[in-house]
PQR file with spaces between the fields and no chain letter, atoms N, CA, C, O and H, PARSE charges and radii, in Angstrom:
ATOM       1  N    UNK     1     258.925 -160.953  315.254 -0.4000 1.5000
ATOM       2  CA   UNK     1     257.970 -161.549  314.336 -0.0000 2.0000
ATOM       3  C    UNK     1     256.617 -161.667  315.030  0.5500 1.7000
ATOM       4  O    UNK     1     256.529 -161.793  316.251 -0.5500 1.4000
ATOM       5  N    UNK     2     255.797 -161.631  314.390 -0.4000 1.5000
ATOM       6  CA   UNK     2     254.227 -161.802  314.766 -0.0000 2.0000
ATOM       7  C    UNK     2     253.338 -162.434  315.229  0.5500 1.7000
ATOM       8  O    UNK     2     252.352 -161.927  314.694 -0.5500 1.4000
ATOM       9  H    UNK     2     255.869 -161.528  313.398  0.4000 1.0000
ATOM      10  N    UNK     3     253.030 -163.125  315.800 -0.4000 1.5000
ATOM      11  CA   UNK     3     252.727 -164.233  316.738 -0.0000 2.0000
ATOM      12  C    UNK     3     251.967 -164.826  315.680  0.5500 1.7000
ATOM      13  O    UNK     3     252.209 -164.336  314.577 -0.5500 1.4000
ATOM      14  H    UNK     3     253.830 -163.538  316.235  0.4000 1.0000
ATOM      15  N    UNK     4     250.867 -166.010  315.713 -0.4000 1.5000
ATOM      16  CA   UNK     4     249.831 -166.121  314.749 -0.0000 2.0000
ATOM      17  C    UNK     4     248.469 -165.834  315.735  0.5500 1.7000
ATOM      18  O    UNK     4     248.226 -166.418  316.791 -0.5500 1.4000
ATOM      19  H    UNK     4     250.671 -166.408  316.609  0.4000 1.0000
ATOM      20  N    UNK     5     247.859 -165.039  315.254 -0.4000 1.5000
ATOM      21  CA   UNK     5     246.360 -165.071  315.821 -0.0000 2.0000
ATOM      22  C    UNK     5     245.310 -165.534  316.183  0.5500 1.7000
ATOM      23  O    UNK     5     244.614 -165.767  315.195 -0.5500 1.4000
ATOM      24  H    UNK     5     248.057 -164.564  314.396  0.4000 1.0000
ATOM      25  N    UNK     6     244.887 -165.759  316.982 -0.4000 1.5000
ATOM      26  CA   UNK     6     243.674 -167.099  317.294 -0.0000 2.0000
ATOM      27  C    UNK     6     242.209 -166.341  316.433  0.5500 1.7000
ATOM      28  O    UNK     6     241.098 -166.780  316.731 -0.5500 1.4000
ATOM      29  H    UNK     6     245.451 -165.569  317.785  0.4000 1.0000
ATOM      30  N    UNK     7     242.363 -164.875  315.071 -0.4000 1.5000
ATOM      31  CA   UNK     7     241.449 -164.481  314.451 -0.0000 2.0000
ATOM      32  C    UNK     7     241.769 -164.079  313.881  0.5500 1.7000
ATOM      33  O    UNK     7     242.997 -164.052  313.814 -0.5500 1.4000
ATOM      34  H    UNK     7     243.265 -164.518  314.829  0.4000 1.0000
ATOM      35  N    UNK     8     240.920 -163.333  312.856 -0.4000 1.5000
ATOM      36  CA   UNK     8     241.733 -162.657  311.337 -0.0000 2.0000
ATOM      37  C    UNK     8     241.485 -161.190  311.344  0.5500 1.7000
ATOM      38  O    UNK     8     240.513 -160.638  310.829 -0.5500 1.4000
ATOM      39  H    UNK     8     239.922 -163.356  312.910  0.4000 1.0000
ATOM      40  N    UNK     9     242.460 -160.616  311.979 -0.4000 1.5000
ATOM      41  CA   UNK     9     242.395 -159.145  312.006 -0.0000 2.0000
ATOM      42  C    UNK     9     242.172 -158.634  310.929  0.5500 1.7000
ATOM      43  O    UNK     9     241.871 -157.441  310.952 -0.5500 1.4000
ATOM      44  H    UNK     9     243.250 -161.064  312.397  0.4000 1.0000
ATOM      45  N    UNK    10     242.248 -159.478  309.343 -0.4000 1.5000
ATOM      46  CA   UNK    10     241.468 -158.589  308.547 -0.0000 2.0000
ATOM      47  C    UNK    10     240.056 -158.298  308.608  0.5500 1.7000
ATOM      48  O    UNK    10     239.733 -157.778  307.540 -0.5500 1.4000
ATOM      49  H    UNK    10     242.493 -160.447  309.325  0.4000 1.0000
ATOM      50  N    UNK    11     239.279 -158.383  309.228 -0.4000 1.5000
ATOM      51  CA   UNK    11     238.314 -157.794  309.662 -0.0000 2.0000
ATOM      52  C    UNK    11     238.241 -156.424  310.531  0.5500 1.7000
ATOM      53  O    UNK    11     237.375 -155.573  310.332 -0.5500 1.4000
ATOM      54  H    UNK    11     239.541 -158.806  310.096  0.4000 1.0000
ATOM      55  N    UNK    12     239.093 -156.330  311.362 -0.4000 1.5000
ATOM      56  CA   UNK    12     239.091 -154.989  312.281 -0.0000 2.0000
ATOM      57  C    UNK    12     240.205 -154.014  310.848  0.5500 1.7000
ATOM      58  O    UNK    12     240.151 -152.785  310.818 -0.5500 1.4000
ATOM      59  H    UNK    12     239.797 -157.022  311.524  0.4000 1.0000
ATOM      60  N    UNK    13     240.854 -154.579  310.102 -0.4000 1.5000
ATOM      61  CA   UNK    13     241.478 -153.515  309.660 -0.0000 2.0000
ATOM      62  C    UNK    13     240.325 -152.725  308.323  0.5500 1.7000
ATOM      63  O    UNK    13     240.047 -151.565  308.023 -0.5500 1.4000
ATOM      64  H    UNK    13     240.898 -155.578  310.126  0.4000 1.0000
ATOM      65  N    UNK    14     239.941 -154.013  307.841 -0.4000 1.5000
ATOM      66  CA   UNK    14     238.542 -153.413  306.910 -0.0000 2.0000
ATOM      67  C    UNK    14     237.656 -152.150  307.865  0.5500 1.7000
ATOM      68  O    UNK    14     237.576 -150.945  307.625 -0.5500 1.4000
ATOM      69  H    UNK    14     240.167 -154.956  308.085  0.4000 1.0000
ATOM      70  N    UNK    15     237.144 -152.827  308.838 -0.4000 1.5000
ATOM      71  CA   UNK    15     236.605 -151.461  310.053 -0.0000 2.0000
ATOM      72  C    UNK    15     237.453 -150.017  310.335  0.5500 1.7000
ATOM      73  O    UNK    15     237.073 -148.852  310.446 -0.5500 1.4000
ATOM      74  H    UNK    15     237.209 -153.806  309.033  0.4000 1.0000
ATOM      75  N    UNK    16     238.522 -150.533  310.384 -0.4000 1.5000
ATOM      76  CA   UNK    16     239.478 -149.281  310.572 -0.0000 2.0000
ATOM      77  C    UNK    16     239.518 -148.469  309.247  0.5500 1.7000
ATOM      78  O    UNK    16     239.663 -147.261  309.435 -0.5500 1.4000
ATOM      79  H    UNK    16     238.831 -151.480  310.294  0.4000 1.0000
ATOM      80  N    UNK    17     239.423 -148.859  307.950 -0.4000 1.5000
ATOM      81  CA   UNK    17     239.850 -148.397  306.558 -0.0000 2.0000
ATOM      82  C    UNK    17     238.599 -147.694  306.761  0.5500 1.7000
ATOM      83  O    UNK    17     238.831 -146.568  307.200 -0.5500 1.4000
ATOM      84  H    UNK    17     239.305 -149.840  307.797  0.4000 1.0000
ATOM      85  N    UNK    18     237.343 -147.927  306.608 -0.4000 1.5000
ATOM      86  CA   UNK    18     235.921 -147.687  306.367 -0.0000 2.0000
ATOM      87  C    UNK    18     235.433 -146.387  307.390  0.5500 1.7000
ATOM      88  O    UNK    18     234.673 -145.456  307.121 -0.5500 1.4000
ATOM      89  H    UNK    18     237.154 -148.842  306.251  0.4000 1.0000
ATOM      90  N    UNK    19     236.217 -146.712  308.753 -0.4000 1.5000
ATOM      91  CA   UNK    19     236.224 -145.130  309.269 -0.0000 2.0000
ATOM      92  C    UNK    19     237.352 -144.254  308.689  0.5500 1.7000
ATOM      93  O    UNK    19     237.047 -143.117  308.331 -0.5500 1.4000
ATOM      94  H    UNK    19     236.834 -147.468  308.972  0.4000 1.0000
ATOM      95  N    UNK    20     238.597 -144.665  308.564 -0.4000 1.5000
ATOM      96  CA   UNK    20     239.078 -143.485  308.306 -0.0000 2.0000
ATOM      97  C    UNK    20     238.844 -142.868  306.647  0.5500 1.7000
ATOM      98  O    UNK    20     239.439 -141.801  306.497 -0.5500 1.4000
ATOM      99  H    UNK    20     238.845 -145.589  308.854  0.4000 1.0000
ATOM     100  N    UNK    21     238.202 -143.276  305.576 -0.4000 1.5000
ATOM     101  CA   UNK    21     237.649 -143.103  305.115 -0.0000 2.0000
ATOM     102  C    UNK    21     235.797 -141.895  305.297  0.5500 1.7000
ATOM     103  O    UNK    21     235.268 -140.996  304.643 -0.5500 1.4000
ATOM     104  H    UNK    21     237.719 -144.143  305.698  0.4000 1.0000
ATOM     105  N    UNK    22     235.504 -142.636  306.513 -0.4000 1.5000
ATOM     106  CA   UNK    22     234.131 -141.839  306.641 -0.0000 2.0000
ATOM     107  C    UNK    22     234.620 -140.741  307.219  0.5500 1.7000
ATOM     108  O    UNK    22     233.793 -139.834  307.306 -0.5500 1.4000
ATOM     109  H    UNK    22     235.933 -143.366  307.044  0.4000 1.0000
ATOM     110  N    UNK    23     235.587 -140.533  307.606 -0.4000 1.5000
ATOM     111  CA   UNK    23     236.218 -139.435  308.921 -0.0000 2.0000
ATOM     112  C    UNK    23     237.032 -138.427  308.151  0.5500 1.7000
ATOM     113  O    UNK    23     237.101 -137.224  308.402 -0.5500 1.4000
ATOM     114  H    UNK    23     236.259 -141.271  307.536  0.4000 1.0000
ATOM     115  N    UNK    24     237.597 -139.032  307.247 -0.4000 1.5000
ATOM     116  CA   UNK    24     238.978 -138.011  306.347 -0.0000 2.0000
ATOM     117  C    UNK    24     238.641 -138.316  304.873  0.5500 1.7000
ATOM     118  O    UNK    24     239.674 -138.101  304.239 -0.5500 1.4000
ATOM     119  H    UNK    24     237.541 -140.009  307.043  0.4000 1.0000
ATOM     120  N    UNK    25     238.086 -138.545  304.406 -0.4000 1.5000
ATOM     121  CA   UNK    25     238.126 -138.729  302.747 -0.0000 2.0000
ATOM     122  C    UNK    25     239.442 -139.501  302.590  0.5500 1.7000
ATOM     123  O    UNK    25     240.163 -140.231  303.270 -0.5500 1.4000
ATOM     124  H    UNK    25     237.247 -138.720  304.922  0.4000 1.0000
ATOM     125  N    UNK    26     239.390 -138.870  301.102 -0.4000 1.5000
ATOM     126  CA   UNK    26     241.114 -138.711  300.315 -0.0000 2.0000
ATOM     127  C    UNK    26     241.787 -138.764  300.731  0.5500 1.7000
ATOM     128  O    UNK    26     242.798 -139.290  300.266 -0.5500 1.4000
ATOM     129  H    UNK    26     238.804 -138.277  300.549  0.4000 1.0000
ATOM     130  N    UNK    27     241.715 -138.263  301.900 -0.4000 1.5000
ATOM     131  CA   UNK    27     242.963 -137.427  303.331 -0.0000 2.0000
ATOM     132  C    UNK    27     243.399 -138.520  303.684  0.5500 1.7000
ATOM     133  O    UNK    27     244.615 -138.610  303.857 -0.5500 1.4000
ATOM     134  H    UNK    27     240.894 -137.836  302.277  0.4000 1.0000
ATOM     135  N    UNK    28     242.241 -140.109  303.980 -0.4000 1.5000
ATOM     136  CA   UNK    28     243.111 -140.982  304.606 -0.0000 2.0000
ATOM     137  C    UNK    28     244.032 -142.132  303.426  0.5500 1.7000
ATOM     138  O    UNK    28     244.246 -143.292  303.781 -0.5500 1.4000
ATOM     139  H    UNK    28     241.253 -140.036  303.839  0.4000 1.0000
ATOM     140  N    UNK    29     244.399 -141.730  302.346 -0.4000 1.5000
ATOM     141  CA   UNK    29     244.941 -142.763  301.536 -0.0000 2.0000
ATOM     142  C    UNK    29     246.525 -141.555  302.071  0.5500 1.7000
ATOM     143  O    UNK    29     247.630 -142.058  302.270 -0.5500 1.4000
ATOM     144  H    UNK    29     244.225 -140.788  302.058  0.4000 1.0000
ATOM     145  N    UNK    30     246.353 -140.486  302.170 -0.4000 1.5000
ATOM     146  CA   UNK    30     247.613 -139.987  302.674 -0.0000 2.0000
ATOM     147  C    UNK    30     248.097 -139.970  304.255  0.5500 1.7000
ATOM     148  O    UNK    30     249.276 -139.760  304.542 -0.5500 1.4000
ATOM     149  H    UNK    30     245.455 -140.078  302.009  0.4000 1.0000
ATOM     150  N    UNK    31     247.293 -140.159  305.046 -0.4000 1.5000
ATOM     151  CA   UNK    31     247.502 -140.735  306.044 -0.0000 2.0000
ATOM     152  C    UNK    31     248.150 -142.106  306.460  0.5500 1.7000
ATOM     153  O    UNK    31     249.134 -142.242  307.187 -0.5500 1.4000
ATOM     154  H    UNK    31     246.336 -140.328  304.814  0.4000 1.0000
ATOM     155  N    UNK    32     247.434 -143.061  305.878 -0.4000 1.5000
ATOM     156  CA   UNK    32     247.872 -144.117  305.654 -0.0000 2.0000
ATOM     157  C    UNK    32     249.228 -144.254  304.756  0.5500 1.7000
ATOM     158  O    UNK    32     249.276 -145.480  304.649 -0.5500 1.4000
ATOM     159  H    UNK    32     246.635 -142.950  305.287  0.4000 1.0000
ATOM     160  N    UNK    33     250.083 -143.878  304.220 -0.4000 1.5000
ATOM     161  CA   UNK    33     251.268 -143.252  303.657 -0.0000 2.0000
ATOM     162  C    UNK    33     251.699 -143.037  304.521  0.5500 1.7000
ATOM     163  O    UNK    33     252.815 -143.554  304.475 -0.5500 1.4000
ATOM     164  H    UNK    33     250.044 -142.882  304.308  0.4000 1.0000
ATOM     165  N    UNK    34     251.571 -142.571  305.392 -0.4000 1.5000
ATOM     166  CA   UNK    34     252.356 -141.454  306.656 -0.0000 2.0000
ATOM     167  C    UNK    34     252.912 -142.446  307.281  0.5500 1.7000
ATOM     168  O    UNK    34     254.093 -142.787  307.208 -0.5500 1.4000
ATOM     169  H    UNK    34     250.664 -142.151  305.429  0.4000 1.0000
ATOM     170  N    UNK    35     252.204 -142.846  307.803 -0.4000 1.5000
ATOM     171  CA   UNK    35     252.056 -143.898  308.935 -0.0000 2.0000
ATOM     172  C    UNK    35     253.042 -145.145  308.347  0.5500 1.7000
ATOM     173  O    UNK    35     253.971 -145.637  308.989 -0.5500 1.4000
ATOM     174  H    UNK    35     251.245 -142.569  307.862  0.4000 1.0000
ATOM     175  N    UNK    36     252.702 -145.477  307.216 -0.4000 1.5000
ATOM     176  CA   UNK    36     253.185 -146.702  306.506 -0.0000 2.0000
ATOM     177  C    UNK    36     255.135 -146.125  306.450  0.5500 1.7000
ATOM     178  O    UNK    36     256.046 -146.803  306.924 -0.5500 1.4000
ATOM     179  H    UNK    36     251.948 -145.077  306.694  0.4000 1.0000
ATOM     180  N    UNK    37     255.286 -145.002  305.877 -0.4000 1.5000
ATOM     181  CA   UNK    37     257.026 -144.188  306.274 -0.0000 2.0000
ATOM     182  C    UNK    37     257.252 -143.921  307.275  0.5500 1.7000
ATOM     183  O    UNK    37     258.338 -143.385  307.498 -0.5500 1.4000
ATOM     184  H    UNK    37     254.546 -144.451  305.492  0.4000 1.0000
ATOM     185  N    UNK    38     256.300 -144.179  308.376 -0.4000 1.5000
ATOM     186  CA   UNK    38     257.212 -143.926  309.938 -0.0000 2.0000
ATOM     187  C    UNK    38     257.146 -145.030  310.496  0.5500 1.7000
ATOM     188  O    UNK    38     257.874 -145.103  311.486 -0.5500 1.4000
ATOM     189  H    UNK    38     255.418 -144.614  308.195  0.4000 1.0000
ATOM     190  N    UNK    39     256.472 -146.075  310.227 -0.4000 1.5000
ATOM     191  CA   UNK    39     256.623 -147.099  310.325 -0.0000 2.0000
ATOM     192  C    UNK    39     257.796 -148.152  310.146  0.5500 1.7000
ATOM     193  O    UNK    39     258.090 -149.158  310.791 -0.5500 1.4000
ATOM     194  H    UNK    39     255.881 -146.016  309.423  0.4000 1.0000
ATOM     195  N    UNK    40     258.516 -147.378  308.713 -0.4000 1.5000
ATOM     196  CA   UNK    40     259.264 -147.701  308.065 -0.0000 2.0000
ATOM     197  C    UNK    40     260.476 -147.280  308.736  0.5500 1.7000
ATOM     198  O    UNK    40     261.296 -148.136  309.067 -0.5500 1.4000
ATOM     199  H    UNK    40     258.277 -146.560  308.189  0.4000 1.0000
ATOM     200  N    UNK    41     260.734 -145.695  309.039 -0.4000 1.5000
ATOM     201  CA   UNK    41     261.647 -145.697  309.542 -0.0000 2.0000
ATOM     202  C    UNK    41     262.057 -145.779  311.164  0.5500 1.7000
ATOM     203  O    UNK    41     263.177 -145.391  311.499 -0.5500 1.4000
ATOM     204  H    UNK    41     260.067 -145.000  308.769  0.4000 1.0000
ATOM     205  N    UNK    42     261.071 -146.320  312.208 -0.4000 1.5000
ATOM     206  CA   UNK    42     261.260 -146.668  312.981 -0.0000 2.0000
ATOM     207  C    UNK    42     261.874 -148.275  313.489  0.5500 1.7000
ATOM     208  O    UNK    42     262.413 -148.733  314.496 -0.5500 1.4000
ATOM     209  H    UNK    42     260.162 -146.635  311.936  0.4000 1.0000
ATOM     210  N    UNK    43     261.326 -148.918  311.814 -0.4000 1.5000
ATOM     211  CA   UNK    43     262.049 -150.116  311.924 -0.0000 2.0000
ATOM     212  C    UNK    43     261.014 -151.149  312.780  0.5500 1.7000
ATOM     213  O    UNK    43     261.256 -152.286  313.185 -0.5500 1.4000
ATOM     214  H    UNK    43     260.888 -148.546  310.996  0.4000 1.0000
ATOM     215  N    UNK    44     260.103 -150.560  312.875 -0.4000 1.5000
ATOM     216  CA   UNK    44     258.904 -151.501  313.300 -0.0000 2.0000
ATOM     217  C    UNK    44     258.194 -152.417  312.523  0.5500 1.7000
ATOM     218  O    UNK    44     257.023 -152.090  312.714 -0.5500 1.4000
ATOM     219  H    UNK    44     259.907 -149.637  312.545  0.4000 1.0000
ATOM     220  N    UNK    45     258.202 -153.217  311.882 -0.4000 1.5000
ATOM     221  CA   UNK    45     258.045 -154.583  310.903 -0.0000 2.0000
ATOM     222  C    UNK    45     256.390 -154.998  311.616  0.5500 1.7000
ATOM     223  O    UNK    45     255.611 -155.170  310.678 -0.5500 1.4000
ATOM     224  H    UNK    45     259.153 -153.483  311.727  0.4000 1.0000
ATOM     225  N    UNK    46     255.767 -155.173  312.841 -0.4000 1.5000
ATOM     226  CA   UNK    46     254.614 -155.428  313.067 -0.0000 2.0000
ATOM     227  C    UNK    46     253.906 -154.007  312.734  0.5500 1.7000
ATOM     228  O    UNK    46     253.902 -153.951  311.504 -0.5500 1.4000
ATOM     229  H    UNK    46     256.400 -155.033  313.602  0.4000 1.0000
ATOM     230  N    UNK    47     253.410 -153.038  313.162 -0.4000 1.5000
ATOM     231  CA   UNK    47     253.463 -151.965  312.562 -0.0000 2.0000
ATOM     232  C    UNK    47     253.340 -151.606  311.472  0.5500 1.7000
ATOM     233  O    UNK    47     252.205 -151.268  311.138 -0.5500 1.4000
ATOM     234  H    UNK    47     253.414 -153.084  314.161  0.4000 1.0000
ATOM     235  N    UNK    48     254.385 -151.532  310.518 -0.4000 1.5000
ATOM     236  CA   UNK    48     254.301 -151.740  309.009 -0.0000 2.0000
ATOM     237  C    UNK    48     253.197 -152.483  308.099  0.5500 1.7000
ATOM     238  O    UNK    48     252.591 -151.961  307.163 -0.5500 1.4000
ATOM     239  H    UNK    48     255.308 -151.806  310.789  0.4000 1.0000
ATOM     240  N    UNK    49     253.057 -153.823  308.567 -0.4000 1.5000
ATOM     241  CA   UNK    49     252.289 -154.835  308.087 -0.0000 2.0000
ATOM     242  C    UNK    49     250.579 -154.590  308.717  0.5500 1.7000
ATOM     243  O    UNK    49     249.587 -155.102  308.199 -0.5500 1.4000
ATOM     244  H    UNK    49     253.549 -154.247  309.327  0.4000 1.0000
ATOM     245  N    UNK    50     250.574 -154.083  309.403 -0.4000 1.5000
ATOM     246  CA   UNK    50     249.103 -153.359  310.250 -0.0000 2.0000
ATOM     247  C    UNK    50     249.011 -152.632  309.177  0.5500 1.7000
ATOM     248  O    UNK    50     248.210 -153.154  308.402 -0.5500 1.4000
ATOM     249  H    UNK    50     251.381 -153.667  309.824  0.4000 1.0000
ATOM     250  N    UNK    51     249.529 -151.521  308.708 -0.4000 1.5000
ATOM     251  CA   UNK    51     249.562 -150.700  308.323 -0.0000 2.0000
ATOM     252  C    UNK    51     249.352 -150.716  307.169  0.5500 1.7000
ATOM     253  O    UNK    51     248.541 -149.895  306.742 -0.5500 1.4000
ATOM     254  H    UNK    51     250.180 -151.097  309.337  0.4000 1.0000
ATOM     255  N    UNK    52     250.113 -151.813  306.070 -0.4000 1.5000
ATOM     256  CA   UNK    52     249.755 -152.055  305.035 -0.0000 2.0000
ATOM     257  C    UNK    52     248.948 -152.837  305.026  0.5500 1.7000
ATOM     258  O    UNK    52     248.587 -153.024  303.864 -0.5500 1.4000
ATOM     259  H    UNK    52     250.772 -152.480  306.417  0.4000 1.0000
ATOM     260  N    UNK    53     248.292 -153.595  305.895 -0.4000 1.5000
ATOM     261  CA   UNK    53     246.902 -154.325  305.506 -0.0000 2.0000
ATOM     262  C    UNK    53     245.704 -153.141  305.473  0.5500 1.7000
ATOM     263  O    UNK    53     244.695 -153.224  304.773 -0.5500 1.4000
ATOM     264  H    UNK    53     248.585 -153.442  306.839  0.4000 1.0000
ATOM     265  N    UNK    54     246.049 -151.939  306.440 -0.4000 1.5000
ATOM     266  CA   UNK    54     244.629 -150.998  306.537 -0.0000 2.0000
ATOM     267  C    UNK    54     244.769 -150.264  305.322  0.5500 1.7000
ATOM     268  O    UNK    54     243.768 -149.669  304.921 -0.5500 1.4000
ATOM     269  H    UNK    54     246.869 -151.871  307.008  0.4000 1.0000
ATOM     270  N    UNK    55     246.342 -150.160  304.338 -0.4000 1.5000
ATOM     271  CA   UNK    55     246.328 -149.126  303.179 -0.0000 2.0000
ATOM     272  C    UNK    55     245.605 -150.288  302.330  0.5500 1.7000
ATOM     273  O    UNK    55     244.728 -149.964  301.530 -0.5500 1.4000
ATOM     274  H    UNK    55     247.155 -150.643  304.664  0.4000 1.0000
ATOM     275  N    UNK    56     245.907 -151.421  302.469 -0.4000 1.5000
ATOM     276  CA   UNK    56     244.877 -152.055  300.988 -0.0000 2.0000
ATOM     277  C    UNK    56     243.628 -152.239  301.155  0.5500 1.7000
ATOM     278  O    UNK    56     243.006 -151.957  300.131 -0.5500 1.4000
ATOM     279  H    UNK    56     246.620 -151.685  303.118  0.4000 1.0000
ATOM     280  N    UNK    57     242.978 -152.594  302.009 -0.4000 1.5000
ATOM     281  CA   UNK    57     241.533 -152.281  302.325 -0.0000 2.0000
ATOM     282  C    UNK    57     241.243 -151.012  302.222  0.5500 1.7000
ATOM     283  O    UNK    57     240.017 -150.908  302.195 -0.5500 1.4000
ATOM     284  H    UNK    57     243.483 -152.823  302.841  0.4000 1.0000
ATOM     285  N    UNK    58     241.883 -149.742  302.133 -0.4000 1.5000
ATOM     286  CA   UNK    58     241.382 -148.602  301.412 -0.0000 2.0000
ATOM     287  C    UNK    58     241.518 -148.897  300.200  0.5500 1.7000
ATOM     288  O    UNK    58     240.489 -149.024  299.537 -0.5500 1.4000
ATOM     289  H    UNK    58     242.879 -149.826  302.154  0.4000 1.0000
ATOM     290  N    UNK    59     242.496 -149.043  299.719 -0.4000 1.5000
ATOM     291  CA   UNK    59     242.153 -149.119  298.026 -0.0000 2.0000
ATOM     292  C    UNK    59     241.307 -149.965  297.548  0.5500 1.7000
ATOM     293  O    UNK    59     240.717 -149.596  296.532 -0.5500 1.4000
ATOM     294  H    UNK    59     243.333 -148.940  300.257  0.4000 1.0000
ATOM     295  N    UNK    60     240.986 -151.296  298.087 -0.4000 1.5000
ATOM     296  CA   UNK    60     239.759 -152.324  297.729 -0.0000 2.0000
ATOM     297  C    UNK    60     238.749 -151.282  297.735  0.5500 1.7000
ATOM     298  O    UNK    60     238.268 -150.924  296.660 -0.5500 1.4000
ATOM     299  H    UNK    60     241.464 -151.596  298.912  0.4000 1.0000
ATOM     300  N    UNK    61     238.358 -150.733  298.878 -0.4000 1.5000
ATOM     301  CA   UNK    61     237.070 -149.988  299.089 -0.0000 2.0000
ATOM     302  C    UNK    61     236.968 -148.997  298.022  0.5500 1.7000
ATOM     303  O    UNK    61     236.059 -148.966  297.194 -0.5500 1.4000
ATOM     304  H    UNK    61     238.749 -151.024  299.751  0.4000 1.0000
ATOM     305  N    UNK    62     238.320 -147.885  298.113 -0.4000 1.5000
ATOM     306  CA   UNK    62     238.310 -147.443  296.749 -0.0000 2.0000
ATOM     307  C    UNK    62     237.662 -147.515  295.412  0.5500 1.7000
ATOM     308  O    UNK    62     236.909 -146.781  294.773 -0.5500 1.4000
ATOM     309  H    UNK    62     239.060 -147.910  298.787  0.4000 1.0000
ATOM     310  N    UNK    63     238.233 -148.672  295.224 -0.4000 1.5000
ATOM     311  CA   UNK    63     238.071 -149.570  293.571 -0.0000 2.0000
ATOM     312  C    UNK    63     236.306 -150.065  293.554  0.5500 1.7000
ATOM     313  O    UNK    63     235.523 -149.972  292.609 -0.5500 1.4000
ATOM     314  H    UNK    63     238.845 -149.268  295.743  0.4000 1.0000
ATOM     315  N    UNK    64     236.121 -150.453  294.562 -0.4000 1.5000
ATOM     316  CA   UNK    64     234.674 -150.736  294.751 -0.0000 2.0000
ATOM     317  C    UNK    64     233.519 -149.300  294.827  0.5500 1.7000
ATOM     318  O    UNK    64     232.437 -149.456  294.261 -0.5500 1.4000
ATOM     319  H    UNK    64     236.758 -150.529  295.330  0.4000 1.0000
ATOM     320  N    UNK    65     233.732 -148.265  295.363 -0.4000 1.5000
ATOM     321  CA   UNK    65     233.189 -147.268  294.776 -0.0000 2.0000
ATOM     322  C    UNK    65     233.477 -146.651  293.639  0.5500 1.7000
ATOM     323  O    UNK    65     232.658 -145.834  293.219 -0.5500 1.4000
ATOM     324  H    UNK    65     234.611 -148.138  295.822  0.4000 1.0000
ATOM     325  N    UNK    66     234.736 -146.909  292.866 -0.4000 1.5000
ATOM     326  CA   UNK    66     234.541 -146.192  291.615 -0.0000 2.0000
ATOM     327  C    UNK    66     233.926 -147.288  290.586  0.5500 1.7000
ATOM     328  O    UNK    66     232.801 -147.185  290.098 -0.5500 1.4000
ATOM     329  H    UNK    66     235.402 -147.572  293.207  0.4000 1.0000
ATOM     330  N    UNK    67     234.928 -148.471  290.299 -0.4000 1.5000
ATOM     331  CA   UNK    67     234.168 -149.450  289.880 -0.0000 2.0000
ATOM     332  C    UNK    67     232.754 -150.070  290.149  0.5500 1.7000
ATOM     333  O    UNK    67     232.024 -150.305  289.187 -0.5500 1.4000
ATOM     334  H    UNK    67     235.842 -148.556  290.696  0.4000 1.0000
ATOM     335  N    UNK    68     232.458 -150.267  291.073 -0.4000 1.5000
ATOM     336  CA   UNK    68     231.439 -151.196  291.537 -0.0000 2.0000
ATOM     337  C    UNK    68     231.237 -152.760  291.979  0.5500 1.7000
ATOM     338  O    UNK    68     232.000 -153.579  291.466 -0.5500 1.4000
ATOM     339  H    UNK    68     233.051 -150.076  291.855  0.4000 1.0000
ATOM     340  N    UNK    69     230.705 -153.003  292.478 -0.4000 1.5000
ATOM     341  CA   UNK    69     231.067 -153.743  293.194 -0.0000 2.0000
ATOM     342  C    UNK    69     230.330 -155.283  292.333  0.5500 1.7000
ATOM     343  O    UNK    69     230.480 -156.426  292.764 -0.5500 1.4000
ATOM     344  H    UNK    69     230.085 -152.338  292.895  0.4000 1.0000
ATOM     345  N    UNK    70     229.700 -154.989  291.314 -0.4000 1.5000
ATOM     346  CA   UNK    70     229.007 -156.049  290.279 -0.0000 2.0000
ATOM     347  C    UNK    70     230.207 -156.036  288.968  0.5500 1.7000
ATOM     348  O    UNK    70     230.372 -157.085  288.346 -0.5500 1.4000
ATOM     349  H    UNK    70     229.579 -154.060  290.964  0.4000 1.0000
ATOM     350  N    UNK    71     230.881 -155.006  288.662 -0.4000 1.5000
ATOM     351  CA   UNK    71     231.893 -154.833  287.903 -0.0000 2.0000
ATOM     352  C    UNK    71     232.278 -156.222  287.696  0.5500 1.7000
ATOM     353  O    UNK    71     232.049 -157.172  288.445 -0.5500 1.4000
ATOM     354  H    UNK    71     230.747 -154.154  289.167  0.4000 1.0000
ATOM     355  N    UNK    72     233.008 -156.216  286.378 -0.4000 1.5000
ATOM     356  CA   UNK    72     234.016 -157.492  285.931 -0.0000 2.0000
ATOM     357  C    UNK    72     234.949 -156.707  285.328  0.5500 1.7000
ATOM     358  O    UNK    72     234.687 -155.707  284.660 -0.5500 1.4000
ATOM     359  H    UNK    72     233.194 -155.444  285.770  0.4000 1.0000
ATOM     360  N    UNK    73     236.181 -157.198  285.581 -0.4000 1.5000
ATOM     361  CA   UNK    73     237.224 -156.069  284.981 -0.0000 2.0000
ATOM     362  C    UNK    73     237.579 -157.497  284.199  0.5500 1.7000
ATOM     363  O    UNK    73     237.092 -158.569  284.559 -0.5500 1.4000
ATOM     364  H    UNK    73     236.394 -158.011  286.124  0.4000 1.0000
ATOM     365  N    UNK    74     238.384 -157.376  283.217 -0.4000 1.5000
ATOM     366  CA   UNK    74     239.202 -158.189  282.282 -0.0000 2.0000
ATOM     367  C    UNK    74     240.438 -157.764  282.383  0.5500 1.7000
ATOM     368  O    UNK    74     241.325 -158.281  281.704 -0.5500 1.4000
ATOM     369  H    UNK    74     238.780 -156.505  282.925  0.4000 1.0000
């Protein structure tokens, strides 16, 4: 299990999403997939959760360039 952090690594994982984004496009929502199933089957649970915090900060970022970021969705 995961220790608790003396900071909120959601900040470095937002940084991490935002390059692999500037670095790979598209490429990295399948990357991030990758990673997230070998993660999975290595049975690594810290790992995993890294992993799925950097896949949803791509899709936030996502949603914020197609939507916008003044958007109101209902």
């Amino acid at each position: 299990m995961q220790q608790p952090l003396p900071f909120d690594p959601n900040i470095y994982y937002g940084i991490v999403a935002e390059n692999l984004l500037k670095n790979f496009g598209s490429h990295a929502f399948f990357m991030s997939d990758q990673a997230l199933q070998k993660m999975k089957a290595l049975g690594d649970d810290e790992g995993f959760d890294i992993w799925l915090s950097i896949h949803e900060h791509l899709n936030a970022k996502a949603t914020e360039a197609i939507v916008g970021e003044e958007a109101v969705l209902h």
